[in-house]
N, C-alpha and C positions, 0 to 999 in steps of 0.2 A: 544826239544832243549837240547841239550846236552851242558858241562858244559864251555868246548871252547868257543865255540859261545856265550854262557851266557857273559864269561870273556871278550872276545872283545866285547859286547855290552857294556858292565861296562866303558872298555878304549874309545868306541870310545866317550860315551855320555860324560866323564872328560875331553878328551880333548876339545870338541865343546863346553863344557856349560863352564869350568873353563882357557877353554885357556893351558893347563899341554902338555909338552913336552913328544910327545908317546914313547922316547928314554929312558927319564926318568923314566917315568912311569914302564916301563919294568925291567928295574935296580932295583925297590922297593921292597921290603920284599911284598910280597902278603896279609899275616898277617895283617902287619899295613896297606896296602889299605885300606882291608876289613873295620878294627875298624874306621878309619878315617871316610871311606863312611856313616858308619852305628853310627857315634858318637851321641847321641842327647845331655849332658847334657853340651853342649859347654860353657865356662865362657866371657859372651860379651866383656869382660874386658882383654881377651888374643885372642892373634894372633900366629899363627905360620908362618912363615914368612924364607922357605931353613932351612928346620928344627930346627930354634931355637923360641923360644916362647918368645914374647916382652907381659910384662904386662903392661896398661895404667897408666899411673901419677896418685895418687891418692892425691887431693891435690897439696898446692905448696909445694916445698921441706923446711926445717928449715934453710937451707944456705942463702937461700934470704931475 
């Protein structure tokens, strides 16, 4: 299997399993695919969410 074919198996299985726009997908730095695909030490406590990363409430805020 040579490295095309490898890379459309990558795309096709992102978009079936994650639902990812294959338009988008292609528009993407290749780089950060890859680190994304391959992330393990994820923080349960963040999201990435159209590229910006939301951290959860920790607590109530001191305003309330």
């Amino acid at each position: 299997m040579d490295a095309e074919i490898a890379l459309l198996h990558i795309y096709k299985k992102c978009v079936n399993l994650f639902g990812w726009n294959l338009k988008a997908m292609d528009e993407t730095n290749f780089e950060t695919l890859i680190d994304f695909l391959t992330l393990n030490d994820a923080d349960p406590n963040e999201r990435v969410i159209n590229g910006k990363v939301y951290k959860r409430a920790q607590g109530v805020p001191e305003w309330l």
